[in-house]
PyMOL CGO cylinders between C-alpha atoms (Angstrom):
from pymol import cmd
from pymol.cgo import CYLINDER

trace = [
    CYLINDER, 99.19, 92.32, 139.97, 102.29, 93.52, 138.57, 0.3, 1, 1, 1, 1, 1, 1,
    CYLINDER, 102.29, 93.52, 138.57, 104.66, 96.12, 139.48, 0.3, 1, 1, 1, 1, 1, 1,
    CYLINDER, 104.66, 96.12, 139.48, 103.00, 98.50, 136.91, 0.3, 1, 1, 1, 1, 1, 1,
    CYLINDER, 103.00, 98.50, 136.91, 99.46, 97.96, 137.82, 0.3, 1, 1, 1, 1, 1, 1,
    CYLINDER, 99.46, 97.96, 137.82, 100.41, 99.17, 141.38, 0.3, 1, 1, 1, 1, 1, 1,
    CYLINDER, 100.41, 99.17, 141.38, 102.68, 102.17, 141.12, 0.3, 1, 1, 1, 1, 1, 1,
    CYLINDER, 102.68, 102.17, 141.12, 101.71, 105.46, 141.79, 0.3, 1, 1, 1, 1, 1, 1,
    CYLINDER, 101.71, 105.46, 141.79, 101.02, 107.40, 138.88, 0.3, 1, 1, 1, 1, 1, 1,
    CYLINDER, 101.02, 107.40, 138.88, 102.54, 110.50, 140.93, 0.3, 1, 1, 1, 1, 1, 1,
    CYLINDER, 102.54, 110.50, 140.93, 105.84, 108.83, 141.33, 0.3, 1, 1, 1, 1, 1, 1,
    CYLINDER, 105.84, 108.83, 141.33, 108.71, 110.18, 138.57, 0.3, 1, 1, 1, 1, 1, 1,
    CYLINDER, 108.71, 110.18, 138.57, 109.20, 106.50, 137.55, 0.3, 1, 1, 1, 1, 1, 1,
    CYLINDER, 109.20, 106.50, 137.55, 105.65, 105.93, 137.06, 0.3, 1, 1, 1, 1, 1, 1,
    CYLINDER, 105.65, 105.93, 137.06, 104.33, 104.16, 133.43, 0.3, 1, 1, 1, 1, 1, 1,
    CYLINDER, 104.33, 104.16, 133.43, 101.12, 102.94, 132.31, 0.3, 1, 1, 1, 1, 1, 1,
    CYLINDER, 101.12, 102.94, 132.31, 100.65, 99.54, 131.42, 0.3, 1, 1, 1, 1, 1, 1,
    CYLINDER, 100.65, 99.54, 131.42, 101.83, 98.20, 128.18, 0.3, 1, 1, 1, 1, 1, 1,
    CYLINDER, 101.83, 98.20, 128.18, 98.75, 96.97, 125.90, 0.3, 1, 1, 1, 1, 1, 1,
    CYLINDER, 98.75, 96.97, 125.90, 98.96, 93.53, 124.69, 0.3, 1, 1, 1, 1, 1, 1,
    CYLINDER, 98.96, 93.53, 124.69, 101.34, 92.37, 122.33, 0.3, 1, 1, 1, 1, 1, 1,
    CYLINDER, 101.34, 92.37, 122.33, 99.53, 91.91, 119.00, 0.3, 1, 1, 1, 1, 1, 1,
    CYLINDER, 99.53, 91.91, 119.00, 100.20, 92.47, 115.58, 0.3, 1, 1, 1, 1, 1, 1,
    CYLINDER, 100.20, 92.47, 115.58, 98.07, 95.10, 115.24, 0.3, 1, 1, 1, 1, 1, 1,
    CYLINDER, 98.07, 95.10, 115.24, 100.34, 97.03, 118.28, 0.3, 1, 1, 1, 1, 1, 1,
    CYLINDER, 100.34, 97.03, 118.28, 103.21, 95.60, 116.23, 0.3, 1, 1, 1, 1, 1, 1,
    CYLINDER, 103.21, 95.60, 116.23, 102.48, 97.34, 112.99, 0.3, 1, 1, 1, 1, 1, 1,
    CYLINDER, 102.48, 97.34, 112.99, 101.38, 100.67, 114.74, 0.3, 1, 1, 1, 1, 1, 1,
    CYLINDER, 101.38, 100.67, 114.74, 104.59, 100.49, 116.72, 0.3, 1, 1, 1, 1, 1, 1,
    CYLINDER, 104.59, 100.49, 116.72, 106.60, 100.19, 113.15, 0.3, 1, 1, 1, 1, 1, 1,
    CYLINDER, 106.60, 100.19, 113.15, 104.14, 102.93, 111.93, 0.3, 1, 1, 1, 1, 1, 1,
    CYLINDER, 104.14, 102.93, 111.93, 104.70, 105.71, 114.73, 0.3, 1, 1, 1, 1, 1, 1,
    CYLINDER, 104.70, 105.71, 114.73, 108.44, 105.01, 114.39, 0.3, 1, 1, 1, 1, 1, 1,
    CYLINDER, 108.44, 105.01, 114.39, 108.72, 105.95, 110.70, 0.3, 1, 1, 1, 1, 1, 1,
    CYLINDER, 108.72, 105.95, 110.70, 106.25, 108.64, 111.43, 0.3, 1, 1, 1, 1, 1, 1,
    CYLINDER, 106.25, 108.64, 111.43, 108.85, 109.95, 113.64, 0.3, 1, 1, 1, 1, 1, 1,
    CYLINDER, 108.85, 109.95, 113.64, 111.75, 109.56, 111.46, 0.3, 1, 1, 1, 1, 1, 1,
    CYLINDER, 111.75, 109.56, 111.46, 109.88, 111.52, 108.92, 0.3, 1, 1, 1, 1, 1, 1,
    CYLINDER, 109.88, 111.52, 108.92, 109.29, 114.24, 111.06, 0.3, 1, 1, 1, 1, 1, 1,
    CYLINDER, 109.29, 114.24, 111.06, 105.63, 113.69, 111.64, 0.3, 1, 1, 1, 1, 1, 1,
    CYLINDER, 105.63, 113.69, 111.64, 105.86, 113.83, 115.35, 0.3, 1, 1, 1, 1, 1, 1,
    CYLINDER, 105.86, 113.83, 115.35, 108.17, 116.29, 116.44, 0.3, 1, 1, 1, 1, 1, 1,
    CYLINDER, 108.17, 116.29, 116.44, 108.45, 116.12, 120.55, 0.3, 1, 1, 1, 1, 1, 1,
    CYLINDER, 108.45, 116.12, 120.55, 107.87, 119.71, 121.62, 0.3, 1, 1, 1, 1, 1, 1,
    CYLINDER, 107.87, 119.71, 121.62, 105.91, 121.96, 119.62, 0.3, 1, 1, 1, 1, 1, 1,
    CYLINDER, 105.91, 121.96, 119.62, 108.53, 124.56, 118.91, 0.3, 1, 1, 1, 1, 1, 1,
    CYLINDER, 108.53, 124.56, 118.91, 111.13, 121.97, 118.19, 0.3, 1, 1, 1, 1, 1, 1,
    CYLINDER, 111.13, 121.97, 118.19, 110.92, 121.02, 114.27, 0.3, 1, 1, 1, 1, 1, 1,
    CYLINDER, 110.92, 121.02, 114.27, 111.71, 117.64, 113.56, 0.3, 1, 1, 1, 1, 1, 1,
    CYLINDER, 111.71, 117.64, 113.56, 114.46, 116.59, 111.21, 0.3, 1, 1, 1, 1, 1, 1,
    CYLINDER, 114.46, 116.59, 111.21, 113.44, 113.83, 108.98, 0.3, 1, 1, 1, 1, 1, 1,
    CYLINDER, 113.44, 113.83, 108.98, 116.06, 110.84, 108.85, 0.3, 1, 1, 1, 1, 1, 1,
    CYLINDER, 116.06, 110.84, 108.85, 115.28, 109.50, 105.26, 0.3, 1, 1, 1, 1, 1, 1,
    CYLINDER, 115.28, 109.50, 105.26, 117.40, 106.81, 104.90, 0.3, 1, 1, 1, 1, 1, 1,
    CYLINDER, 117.40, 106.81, 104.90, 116.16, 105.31, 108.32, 0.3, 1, 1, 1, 1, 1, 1,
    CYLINDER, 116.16, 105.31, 108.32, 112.09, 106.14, 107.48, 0.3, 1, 1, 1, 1, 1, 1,
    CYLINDER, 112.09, 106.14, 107.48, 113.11, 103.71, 104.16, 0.3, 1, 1, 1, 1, 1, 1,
    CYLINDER, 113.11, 103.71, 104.16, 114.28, 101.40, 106.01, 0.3, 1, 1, 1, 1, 1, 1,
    CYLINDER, 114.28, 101.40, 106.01, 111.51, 101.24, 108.34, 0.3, 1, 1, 1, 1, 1, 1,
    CYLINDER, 111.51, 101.24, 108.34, 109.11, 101.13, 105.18, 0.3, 1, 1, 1, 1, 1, 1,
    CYLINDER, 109.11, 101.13, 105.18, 111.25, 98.39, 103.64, 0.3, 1, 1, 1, 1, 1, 1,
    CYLINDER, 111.25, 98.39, 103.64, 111.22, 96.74, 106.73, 0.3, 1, 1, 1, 1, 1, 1,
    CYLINDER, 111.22, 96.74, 106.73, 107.42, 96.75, 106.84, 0.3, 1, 1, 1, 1, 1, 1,
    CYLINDER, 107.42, 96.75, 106.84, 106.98, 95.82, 103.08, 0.3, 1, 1, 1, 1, 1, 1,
    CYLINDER, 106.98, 95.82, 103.08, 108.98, 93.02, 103.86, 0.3, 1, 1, 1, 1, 1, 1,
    CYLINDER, 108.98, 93.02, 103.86, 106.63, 91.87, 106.62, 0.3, 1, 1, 1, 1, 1, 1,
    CYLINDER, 106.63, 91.87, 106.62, 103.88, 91.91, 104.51, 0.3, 1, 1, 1, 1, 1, 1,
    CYLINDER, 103.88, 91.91, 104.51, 105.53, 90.14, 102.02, 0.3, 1, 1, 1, 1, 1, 1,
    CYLINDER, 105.53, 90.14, 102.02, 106.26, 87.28, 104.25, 0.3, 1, 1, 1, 1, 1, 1,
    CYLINDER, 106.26, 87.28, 104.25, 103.06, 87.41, 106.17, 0.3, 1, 1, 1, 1, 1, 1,
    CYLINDER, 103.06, 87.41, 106.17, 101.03, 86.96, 102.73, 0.3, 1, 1, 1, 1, 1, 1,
    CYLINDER, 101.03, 86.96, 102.73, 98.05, 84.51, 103.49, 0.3, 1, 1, 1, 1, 1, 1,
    CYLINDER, 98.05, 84.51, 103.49, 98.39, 84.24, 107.63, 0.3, 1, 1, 1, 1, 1, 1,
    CYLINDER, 98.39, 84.24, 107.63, 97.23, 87.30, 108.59, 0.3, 1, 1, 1, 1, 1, 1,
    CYLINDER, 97.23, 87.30, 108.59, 93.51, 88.43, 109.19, 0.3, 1, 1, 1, 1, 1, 1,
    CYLINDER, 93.51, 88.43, 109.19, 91.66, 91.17, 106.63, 0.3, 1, 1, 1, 1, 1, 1,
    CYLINDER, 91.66, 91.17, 106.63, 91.65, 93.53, 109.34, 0.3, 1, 1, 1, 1, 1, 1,
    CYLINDER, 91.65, 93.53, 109.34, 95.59, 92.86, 109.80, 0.3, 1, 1, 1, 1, 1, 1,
    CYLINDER, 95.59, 92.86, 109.80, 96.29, 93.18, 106.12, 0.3, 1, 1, 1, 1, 1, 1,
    CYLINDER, 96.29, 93.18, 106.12, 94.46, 96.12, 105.55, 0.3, 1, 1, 1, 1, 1, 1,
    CYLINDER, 94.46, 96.12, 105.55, 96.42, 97.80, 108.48, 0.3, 1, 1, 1, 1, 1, 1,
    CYLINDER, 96.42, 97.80, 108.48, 99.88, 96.89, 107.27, 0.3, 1, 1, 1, 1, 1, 1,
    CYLINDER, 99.88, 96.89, 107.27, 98.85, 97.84, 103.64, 0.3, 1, 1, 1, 1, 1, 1,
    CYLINDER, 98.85, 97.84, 103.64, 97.26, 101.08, 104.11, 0.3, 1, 1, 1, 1, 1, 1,
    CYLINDER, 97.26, 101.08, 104.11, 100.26, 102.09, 106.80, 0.3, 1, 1, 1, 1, 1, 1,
    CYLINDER, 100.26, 102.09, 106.80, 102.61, 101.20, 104.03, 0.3, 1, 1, 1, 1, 1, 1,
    CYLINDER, 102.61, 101.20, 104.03, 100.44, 103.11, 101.34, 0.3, 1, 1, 1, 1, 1, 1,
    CYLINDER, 100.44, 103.11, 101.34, 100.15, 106.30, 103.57, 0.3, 1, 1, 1, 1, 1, 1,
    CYLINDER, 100.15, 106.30, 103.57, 104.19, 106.15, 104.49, 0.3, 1, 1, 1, 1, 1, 1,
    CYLINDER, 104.19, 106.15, 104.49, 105.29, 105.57, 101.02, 0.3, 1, 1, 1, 1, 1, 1,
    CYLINDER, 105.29, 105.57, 101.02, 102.98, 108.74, 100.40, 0.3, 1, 1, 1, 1, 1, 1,
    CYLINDER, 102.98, 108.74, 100.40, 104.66, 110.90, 102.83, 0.3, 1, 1, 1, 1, 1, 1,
    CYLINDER, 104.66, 110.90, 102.83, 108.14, 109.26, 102.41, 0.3, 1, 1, 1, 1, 1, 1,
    CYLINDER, 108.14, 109.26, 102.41, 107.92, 110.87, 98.53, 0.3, 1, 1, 1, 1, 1, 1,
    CYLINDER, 107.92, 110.87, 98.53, 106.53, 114.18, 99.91, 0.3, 1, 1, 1, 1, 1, 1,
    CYLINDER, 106.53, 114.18, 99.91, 108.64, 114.70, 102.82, 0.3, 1, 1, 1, 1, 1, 1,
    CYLINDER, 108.64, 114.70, 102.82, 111.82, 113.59, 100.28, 0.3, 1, 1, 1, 1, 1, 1,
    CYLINDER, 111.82, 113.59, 100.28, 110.98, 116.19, 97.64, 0.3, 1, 1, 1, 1, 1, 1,
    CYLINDER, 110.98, 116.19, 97.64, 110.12, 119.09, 100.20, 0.3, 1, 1, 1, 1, 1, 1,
    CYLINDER, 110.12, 119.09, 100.20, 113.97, 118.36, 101.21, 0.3, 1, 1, 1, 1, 1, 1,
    CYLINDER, 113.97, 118.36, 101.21, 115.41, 118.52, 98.32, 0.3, 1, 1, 1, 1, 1, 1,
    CYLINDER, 115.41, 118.52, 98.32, 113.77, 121.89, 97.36, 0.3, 1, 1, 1, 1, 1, 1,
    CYLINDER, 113.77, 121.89, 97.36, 114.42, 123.36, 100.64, 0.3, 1, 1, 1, 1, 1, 1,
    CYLINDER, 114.42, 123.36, 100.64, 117.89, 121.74, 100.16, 0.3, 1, 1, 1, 1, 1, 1,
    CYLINDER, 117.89, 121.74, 100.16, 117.99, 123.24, 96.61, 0.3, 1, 1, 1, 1, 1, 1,
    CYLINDER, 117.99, 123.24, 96.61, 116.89, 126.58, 97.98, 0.3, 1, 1, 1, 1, 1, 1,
    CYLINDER, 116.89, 126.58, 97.98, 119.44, 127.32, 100.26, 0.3, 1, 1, 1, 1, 1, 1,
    CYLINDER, 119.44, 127.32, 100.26, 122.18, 126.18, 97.50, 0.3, 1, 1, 1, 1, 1, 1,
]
cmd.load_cgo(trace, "trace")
C-alpha cells in the first residue's frame, strides 16, 4: 500500500488517492483549469471569481492543439470528450469575454 492509502483521513496532511492517469483525467484536468480561469469555480461562495482571459485562451488553445495532434489515436469516447470540452469552453470563453467588456464598458 502506499503512503496515501494508509493515512488518516483526520490528519491535516491527509489526501485521497489520485485516480489513474488517463486521458480522460487528462482532458478533465485541462477542463476544470480553464473553468477556473473563467471564473466558473470560484473557491468560497462569497468570493467572486475574476476571470483571467488571456490564460482561459491559452488553456483552450492548448487543448485545441491536443486534439489537433491527437487526430486518429484517440478512442470515440476520448474525442467526443476533448471536442465537446472545447465546444462548451469556447462557448463560455465568448460569453464570459463580452459580459467583461460591458461591465468594463459600464463602469467607463
Amino acid at each position: 500500500m502506499s503512503d496515501l492509502e494508509t493515512q488518516d483521513p483526520n490528519q491535516e496532511e491527509y489526501r485521497p488517492p489520485l485516480p489513474p492517469a488517463s486521458f480522460t483525467f487528462f482532458v478533465l484536468s485541462l477542463r476544470a483549469q480553464c473553468e477556473m480561469q473563467l471564473g466558473m469555480m470560484p473557491f468560497a461562495e462569497e468570493e467572486k471569481a475574476e476571470p483571467e482571459l488571456a490564460m482561459a485562451r491559452h488553456t483552450i488553445d492548448l487543448m485545441g492543439i491536443l486534439l489537433e495532434k491527437t487526430k486518429g489515436n484517440l478512442t470515440l469516447e476520448e474525442r467526443r470528450l476533448l471536442e465537446n470540452s472545447l465546444t462548451e469552453l469556447r462557448f463560455r470563453f465568448v460569453q464570459i469575454s463580452d459580459q467583461a467588456a460591458k461591465a468594463a464598458a459600464q463602469k467607463a
